[in-house]
C-alpha positions in Angstrom: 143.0 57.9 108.0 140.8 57.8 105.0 137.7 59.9 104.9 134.6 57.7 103.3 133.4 60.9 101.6 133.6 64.2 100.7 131.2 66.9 102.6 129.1 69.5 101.1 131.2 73.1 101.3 128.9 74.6 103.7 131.1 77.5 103.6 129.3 78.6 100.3 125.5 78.0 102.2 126.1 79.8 105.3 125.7 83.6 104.4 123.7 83.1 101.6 121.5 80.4 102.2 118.4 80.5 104.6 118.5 77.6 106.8 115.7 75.4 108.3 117.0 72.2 111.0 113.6 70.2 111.0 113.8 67.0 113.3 110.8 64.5 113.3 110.5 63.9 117.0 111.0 59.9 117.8 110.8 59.0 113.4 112.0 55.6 113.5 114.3 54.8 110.2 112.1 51.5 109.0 109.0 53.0 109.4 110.3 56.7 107.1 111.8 54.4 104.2 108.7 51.8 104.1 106.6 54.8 103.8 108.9 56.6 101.1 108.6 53.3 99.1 105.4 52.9 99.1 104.3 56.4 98.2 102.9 57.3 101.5 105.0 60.2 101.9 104.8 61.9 98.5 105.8 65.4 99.8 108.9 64.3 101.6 110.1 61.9 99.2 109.9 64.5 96.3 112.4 66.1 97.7 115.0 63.4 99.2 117.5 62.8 97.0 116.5 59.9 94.9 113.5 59.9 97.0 114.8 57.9 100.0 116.1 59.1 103.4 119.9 58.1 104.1 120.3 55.4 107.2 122.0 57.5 110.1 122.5 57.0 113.7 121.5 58.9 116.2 123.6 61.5 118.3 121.8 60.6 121.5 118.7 58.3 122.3 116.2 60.8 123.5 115.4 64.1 122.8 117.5 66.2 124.9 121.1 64.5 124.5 120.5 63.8 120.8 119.2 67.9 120.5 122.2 68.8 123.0 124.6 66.8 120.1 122.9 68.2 117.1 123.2 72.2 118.5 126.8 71.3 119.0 127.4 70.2 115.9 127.1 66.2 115.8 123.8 65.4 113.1 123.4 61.7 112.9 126.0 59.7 111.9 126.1 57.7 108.8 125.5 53.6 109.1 128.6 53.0 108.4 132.7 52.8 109.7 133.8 56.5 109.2 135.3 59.4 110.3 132.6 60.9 108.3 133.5 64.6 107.3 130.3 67.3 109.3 128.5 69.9 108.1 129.2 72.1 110.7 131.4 71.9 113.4 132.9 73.8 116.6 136.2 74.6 116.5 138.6 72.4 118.9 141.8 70.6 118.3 142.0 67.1 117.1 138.7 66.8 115.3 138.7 64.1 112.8 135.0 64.8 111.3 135.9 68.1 110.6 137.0 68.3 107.0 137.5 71.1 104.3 134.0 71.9 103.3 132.9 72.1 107.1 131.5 75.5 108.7 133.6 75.8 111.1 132.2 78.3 114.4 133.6 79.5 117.3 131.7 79.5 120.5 129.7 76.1 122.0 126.8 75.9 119.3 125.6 76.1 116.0 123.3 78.5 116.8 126.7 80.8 118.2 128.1 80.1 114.6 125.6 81.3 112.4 124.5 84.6 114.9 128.2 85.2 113.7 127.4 84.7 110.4 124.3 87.1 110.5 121.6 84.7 111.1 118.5 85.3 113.3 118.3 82.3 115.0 114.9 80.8 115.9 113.7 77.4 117.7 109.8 76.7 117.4 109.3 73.6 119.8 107.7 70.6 120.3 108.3 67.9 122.9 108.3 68.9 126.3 111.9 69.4 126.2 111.4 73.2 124.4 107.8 73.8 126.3 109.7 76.4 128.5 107.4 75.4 131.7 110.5 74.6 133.9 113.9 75.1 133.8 114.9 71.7 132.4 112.2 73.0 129.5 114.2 76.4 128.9 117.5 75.0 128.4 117.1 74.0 124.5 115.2 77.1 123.4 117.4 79.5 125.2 120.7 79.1 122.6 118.0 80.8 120.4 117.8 84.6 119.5 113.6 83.8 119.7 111.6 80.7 120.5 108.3 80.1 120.4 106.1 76.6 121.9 102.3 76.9 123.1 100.1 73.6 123.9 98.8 73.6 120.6 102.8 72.7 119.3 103.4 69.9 122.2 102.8 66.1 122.2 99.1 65.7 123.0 97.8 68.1 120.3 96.7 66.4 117.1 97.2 69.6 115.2 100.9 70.3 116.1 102.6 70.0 113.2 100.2 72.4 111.1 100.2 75.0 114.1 104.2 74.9 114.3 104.3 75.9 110.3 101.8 78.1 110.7 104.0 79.8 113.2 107.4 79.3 111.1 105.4 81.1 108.4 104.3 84.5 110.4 108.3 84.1 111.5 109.0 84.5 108.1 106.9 86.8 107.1 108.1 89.0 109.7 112.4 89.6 109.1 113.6 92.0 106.5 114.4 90.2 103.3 118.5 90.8 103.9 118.5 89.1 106.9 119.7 85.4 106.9 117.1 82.7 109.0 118.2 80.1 110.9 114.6 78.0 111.6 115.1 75.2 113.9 111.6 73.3 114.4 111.1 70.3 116.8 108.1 68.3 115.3 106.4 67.0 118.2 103.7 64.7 116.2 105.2 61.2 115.9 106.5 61.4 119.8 104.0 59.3 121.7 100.8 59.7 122.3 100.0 59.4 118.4 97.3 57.3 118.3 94.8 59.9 117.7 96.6 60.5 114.1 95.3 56.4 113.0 91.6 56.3 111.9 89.6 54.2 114.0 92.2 54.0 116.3 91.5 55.0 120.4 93.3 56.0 123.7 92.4 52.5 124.9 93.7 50.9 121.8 97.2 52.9 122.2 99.9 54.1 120.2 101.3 51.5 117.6 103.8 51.3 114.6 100.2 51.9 112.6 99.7 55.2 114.0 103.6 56.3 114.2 103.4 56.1 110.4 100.4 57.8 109.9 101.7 60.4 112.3 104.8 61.1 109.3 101.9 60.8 106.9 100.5 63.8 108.6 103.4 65.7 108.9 103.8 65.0 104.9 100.3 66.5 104.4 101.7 70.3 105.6 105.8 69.9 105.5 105.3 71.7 101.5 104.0 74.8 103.3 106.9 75.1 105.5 109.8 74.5 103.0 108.1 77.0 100.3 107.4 79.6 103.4 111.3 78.9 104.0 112.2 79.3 100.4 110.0 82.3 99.7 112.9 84.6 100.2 115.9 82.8 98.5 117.1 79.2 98.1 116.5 77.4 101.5 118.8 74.5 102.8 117.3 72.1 104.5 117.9 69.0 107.1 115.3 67.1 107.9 116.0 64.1 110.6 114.4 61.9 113.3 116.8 62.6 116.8 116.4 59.0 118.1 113.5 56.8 117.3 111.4 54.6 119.4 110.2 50.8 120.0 107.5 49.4 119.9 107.2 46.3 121.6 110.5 45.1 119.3 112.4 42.1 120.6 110.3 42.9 124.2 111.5 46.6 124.5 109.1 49.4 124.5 110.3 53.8 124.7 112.9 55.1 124.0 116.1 56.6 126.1 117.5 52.8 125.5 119.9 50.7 123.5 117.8 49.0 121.2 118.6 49.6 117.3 115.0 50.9 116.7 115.7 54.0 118.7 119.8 54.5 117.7 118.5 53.8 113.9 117.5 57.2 112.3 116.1 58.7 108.7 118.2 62.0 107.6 118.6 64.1 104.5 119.7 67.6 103.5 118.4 69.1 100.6 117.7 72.5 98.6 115.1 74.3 98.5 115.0 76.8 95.3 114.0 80.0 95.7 112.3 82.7 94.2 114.2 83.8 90.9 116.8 86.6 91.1 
Protein backbone atom coordinates (compact mmCIF):
# COMPACT_ATOMS: atom_id res chain seq x y z
CA UNK A 1 0.00 0.00 0.00
CA UNK A 2 0.91 3.49 -0.84
CA UNK A 3 1.72 5.92 1.91
CA UNK A 4 -0.04 9.55 1.18
CA UNK A 5 3.07 11.23 2.67
CA UNK A 6 6.25 11.26 3.99
CA UNK A 7 6.56 11.93 7.97
CA UNK A 8 8.84 14.19 9.72
CA UNK A 9 12.18 12.10 10.95
CA UNK A 10 11.35 12.47 14.55
CA UNK A 11 14.35 10.53 15.10
CA UNK A 12 16.46 13.75 14.70
CA UNK A 13 13.87 15.80 17.35
CA UNK A 14 13.73 13.39 20.09
CA UNK A 15 17.13 13.90 22.05
CA UNK A 16 17.68 17.23 20.98
CA UNK A 17 14.59 18.86 20.84
CA UNK A 18 12.46 20.06 23.91
CA UNK A 19 8.98 18.91 23.40
CA UNK A 20 5.69 20.60 24.44
CA UNK A 21 2.06 18.26 23.46
CA UNK A 22 -0.54 21.18 23.98
CA UNK A 23 -4.19 19.97 23.32
CA UNK A 24 -7.08 22.65 23.23
CA UNK A 25 -9.64 20.82 25.36
CA UNK A 26 -13.07 20.33 23.20
CA UNK A 27 -11.44 23.06 20.02
CA UNK A 28 -13.81 22.31 17.41
CA UNK A 29 -12.01 22.47 13.74
CA UNK A 30 -14.63 25.17 12.12
CA UNK A 31 -14.56 27.39 14.80
CA UNK A 32 -10.04 27.23 14.99
CA UNK A 33 -9.85 27.87 11.04
CA UNK A 34 -12.76 30.67 10.90
CA UNK A 35 -10.78 32.33 13.62
CA UNK A 36 -7.31 31.85 11.92
CA UNK A 37 -8.91 33.51 8.76
CA UNK A 38 -10.12 36.11 10.18
CA UNK A 39 -7.26 37.30 12.26
CA UNK A 40 -8.71 36.43 15.58
CA UNK A 41 -6.05 34.27 16.57
CA UNK A 42 -2.92 36.20 15.52
CA UNK A 43 -0.53 34.36 17.94
CA UNK A 44 -1.52 30.87 16.88
CA UNK A 45 -1.73 31.48 13.30
CA UNK A 46 1.82 33.14 13.24
CA UNK A 47 3.09 30.06 13.86
CA UNK A 48 0.91 27.34 11.78
CA UNK A 49 2.35 26.60 8.88
CA UNK A 50 0.95 28.96 6.32
CA UNK A 51 -1.07 30.15 9.12
CA UNK A 52 -3.86 27.55 9.07
CA UNK A 53 -4.40 24.44 11.28
CA UNK A 54 -4.49 21.02 9.19
CA UNK A 55 -8.22 19.20 9.28
CA UNK A 56 -7.57 15.97 11.54
CA UNK A 57 -9.79 13.54 13.19
CA UNK A 58 -9.96 12.77 16.38
CA UNK A 59 -8.42 9.59 18.18
CA UNK A 60 -11.38 9.35 20.52
CA UNK A 61 -14.49 11.57 21.15
CA UNK A 62 -13.94 12.78 24.65
CA UNK A 63 -11.17 13.47 26.65
CA UNK A 64 -10.09 10.41 28.19
CA UNK A 65 -10.10 7.86 25.12
CA UNK A 66 -8.84 10.49 22.66
CA UNK A 67 -5.83 11.37 25.69
CA UNK A 68 -5.55 7.41 26.22
CA UNK A 69 -4.91 7.31 22.10
CA UNK A 70 -2.68 10.30 21.92
CA UNK A 71 -0.19 8.87 25.03
CA UNK A 72 -0.10 5.73 22.98
CA UNK A 73 0.86 7.07 20.10
CA UNK A 74 -2.37 7.79 17.80
CA UNK A 75 -2.44 12.10 17.29
CA UNK A 76 -5.38 12.87 15.12
CA UNK A 77 -5.63 11.48 12.02
CA UNK A 78 -5.52 13.31 8.79
CA UNK A 79 -9.06 14.02 6.80
CA UNK A 80 -8.28 11.87 4.42
CA UNK A 81 -7.88 7.85 3.08
CA UNK A 82 -4.42 6.95 4.43
CA UNK A 83 -2.32 4.79 6.15
CA UNK A 84 -0.79 8.05 7.23
CA UNK A 85 2.91 7.50 8.41
CA UNK A 86 2.99 8.76 12.80
CA UNK A 87 5.15 10.75 14.56
CA UNK A 88 5.71 8.42 17.21
CA UNK A 89 4.75 5.08 17.62
CA UNK A 90 4.98 1.91 20.07
CA UNK A 91 6.55 -0.76 18.81
CA UNK A 92 4.29 -3.89 17.72
CA UNK A 93 4.09 -6.07 14.67
CA UNK A 94 2.10 -5.21 11.73
CA UNK A 95 1.90 -1.48 12.04
CA UNK A 96 1.05 0.15 8.86
CA UNK A 97 1.32 3.96 10.23
CA UNK A 98 4.57 3.39 11.33
CA UNK A 99 7.01 4.55 8.67
CA UNK A 100 10.85 5.42 8.50
CA UNK A 101 10.99 8.79 10.12
CA UNK A 102 8.76 7.50 13.16
CA UNK A 103 10.11 7.44 16.85
CA UNK A 104 9.65 4.31 17.49
CA UNK A 105 9.45 3.31 21.75
CA UNK A 106 9.25 0.46 23.60
CA UNK A 107 6.95 0.12 26.49
CA UNK A 108 2.87 1.20 26.34
CA UNK A 109 3.35 5.20 26.02
CA UNK A 110 4.96 8.01 24.62
CA UNK A 111 5.76 9.21 27.81
CA UNK A 112 7.73 5.46 28.40
CA UNK A 113 9.60 6.44 25.06
CA UNK A 114 10.97 9.64 25.64
CA UNK A 115 11.89 8.76 29.70
CA UNK A 116 14.11 6.43 27.57
CA UNK A 117 15.35 8.97 25.55
CA UNK A 118 16.25 11.31 28.64
CA UNK A 119 13.24 13.32 28.86
CA UNK A 120 11.59 14.54 32.16
CA UNK A 121 8.20 13.98 31.50
CA UNK A 122 5.57 16.39 32.84
CA UNK A 123 1.56 16.66 32.44
CA UNK A 124 0.01 20.02 33.76
CA UNK A 125 -3.83 19.39 33.61
CA UNK A 126 -7.03 20.64 32.86
CA UNK A 127 -10.35 18.92 32.52
CA UNK A 128 -11.33 16.89 35.25
CA UNK A 129 -9.92 13.96 33.72
CA UNK A 130 -6.09 15.10 35.15
CA UNK A 131 -7.69 16.81 38.50
CA UNK A 132 -6.28 13.78 40.48
CA UNK A 133 -9.48 14.01 43.00
CA UNK A 134 -10.40 10.27 42.35
CA UNK A 135 -8.92 7.50 40.89
CA UNK A 136 -10.52 7.81 37.48
CA UNK A 137 -8.71 11.48 37.81
CA UNK A 138 -5.14 9.94 38.48
CA UNK A 139 -4.99 7.66 35.67
CA UNK A 140 -3.84 10.22 32.86
CA UNK A 141 -1.30 12.13 35.06
CA UNK A 142 0.25 9.12 36.51
CA UNK A 143 2.29 7.98 33.00
CA UNK A 144 4.02 11.25 34.06
CA UNK A 145 7.43 11.67 35.91
CA UNK A 146 5.49 15.04 37.67
CA UNK A 147 2.01 16.44 37.27
CA UNK A 148 0.66 19.29 38.46
CA UNK A 149 -3.60 20.51 38.28
CA UNK A 150 -5.11 22.94 41.15
CA UNK A 151 -8.81 24.51 40.70
CA UNK A 152 -7.44 27.46 39.34
CA UNK A 153 -6.22 25.02 36.01
CA UNK A 154 -9.79 23.13 35.78
CA UNK A 155 -12.95 23.94 33.71
CA UNK A 156 -14.83 26.51 35.85
CA UNK A 157 -11.83 28.92 36.29
CA UNK A 158 -11.83 31.87 33.82
CA UNK A 159 -8.13 32.27 34.33
CA UNK A 160 -6.95 28.67 33.49
CA UNK A 161 -5.11 28.87 30.66
CA UNK A 162 -2.83 31.85 32.03
CA UNK A 163 -2.36 29.88 35.48
CA UNK A 164 -1.36 26.55 33.49
CA UNK A 165 1.64 28.66 31.63
CA UNK A 166 2.40 30.28 34.40
CA UNK A 167 2.99 26.91 35.93
CA UNK A 168 4.81 25.38 32.67
CA UNK A 169 7.05 28.47 33.05
CA UNK A 170 8.30 27.87 36.98
CA UNK A 171 8.61 23.98 35.42
CA UNK A 172 10.93 25.34 33.21
CA UNK A 173 12.65 27.39 34.97
CA UNK A 174 13.43 24.76 37.34
CA UNK A 175 15.46 21.57 35.20
CA UNK A 176 19.07 21.86 34.53
CA UNK A 177 19.63 23.18 31.06
CA UNK A 178 20.95 19.47 29.67
CA UNK A 179 17.98 17.88 30.56
CA UNK A 180 15.41 17.25 27.67
CA UNK A 181 11.40 18.37 28.65
CA UNK A 182 8.66 16.62 27.59
CA UNK A 183 5.59 19.36 28.61
CA UNK A 184 2.27 17.88 28.03
CA UNK A 185 -0.56 20.63 28.96
CA UNK A 186 -4.35 19.95 28.81
CA UNK A 187 -6.02 23.40 28.21
CA UNK A 188 -9.06 23.24 30.09
CA UNK A 189 -10.59 26.78 28.79
CA UNK A 190 -12.77 26.01 25.73
CA UNK A 191 -14.32 22.74 27.52
CA UNK A 192 -17.72 23.84 28.70
CA UNK A 193 -18.65 26.09 30.89
CA UNK A 194 -17.06 29.00 28.76
CA UNK A 195 -19.48 31.49 28.70
CA UNK A 196 -17.84 33.58 31.17
CA UNK A 197 -14.82 34.08 28.45
CA UNK A 198 -17.92 36.15 25.87
CA UNK A 199 -18.45 39.87 26.93
CA UNK A 200 -21.87 40.42 27.98
CA UNK A 201 -22.51 36.99 28.00
CA UNK A 202 -24.10 35.20 31.54
CA UNK A 203 -24.57 31.72 33.28
CA UNK A 204 -28.17 32.09 32.29
CA UNK A 205 -27.41 32.93 28.75
CA UNK A 206 -25.07 29.67 28.45
CA UNK A 207 -22.25 28.46 26.63
CA UNK A 208 -22.45 29.09 22.70
CA UNK A 209 -20.28 28.77 19.58
CA UNK A 210 -19.74 32.85 20.44
CA UNK A 211 -18.07 32.16 23.60
CA UNK A 212 -16.19 28.75 22.45
CA UNK A 213 -14.29 31.08 20.04
CA UNK A 214 -13.56 33.70 22.30
CA UNK A 215 -12.48 30.96 24.68
CA UNK A 216 -9.39 30.06 21.74
CA UNK A 217 -9.11 33.87 21.51
CA UNK A 218 -8.09 33.77 25.10
CA UNK A 219 -5.94 31.06 25.01
CA UNK A 220 -4.20 33.08 21.92
CA UNK A 221 -3.82 36.14 24.20
CA UNK A 222 -1.08 33.98 26.60
CA UNK A 223 -0.11 30.73 24.21
CA UNK A 224 3.34 33.26 23.21
CA UNK A 225 4.48 32.97 26.79
CA UNK A 226 4.27 29.37 26.89
CA UNK A 227 6.09 28.50 23.50
CA UNK A 228 9.02 31.14 24.26
CA UNK A 229 9.15 29.70 28.09
CA UNK A 230 9.41 26.30 26.11
CA UNK A 231 12.01 27.61 23.67
CA UNK A 232 14.03 29.58 26.11
CA UNK A 233 16.44 26.69 26.43
CA UNK A 234 16.81 25.33 22.82
CA UNK A 235 14.55 24.90 19.77
CA UNK A 236 11.10 23.58 21.02
CA UNK A 237 8.79 21.23 18.92
CA UNK A 238 5.54 21.71 19.30
CA UNK A 239 1.89 20.01 18.69
CA UNK A 240 -0.83 21.86 19.32
CA UNK A 241 -4.41 20.03 18.80
CA UNK A 242 -8.04 19.97 19.95
CA UNK A 243 -8.71 15.91 21.33
CA UNK A 244 -12.32 15.82 20.12
CA UNK A 245 -14.52 18.82 19.71
CA UNK A 246 -18.01 19.56 20.75
CA UNK A 247 -21.70 20.49 19.38
CA UNK A 248 -23.54 22.88 19.75
CA UNK A 249 -27.04 22.46 19.14
CA UNK A 250 -25.75 21.14 15.31
CA UNK A 251 -28.28 19.13 13.40
CA UNK A 252 -30.20 18.76 17.11
CA UNK A 253 -27.07 17.24 18.91
CA UNK A 254 -25.55 18.97 21.85
CA UNK A 255 -21.85 17.49 24.02
CA UNK A 256 -19.61 15.62 23.12
CA UNK A 257 -18.71 11.69 23.77
CA UNK A 258 -20.95 11.25 20.41
CA UNK A 259 -20.79 10.55 16.71
CA UNK A 260 -21.53 13.78 15.25
CA UNK A 261 -18.75 15.26 12.82
CA UNK A 262 -18.42 18.48 15.05
CA UNK A 263 -16.84 16.50 17.86
CA UNK A 264 -14.70 13.63 15.43
CA UNK A 265 -13.58 16.99 13.33
CA UNK A 266 -10.31 18.43 14.94
CA UNK A 267 -7.57 21.45 14.31
CA UNK A 268 -3.81 20.06 14.58
CA UNK A 269 -0.37 21.35 13.76
CA UNK A 270 3.28 20.74 14.70
CA UNK A 271 5.62 23.29 14.51
CA UNK A 272 9.21 24.73 15.62
CA UNK A 273 9.86 26.76 18.02
CA UNK A 274 13.64 28.41 17.57
CA UNK A 275 15.62 28.75 20.28
CA UNK A 276 18.07 30.78 21.86
CA UNK A 277 21.23 31.00 19.48
CA UNK A 278 24.12 28.47 20.05
Amino acid sequence: MTRAEPVLDMNHVVGQDDILLLTLDTLRYDVARELASSGRIPTLASYLPGGQWEKRHAPGSFTYASHQAIFAGFLPTPASQGPHPRLFAARFSGSESTADGTFVFEGSTLMDGLRQAGYRTVCIGGVGFFNKAAPLGSVLPEMFDESFWEPRFGVTSPESFEAQVECAVGVVSRLHHEERLFLFVNAAALHQPNWFHLDGASAESGDTLDSHAAALEYIDRHVERLLRAMSSRRRCFAIVCSDHGTAYGDDGWTGHRLGHDSVWTVPYSHFFVEGPLQ
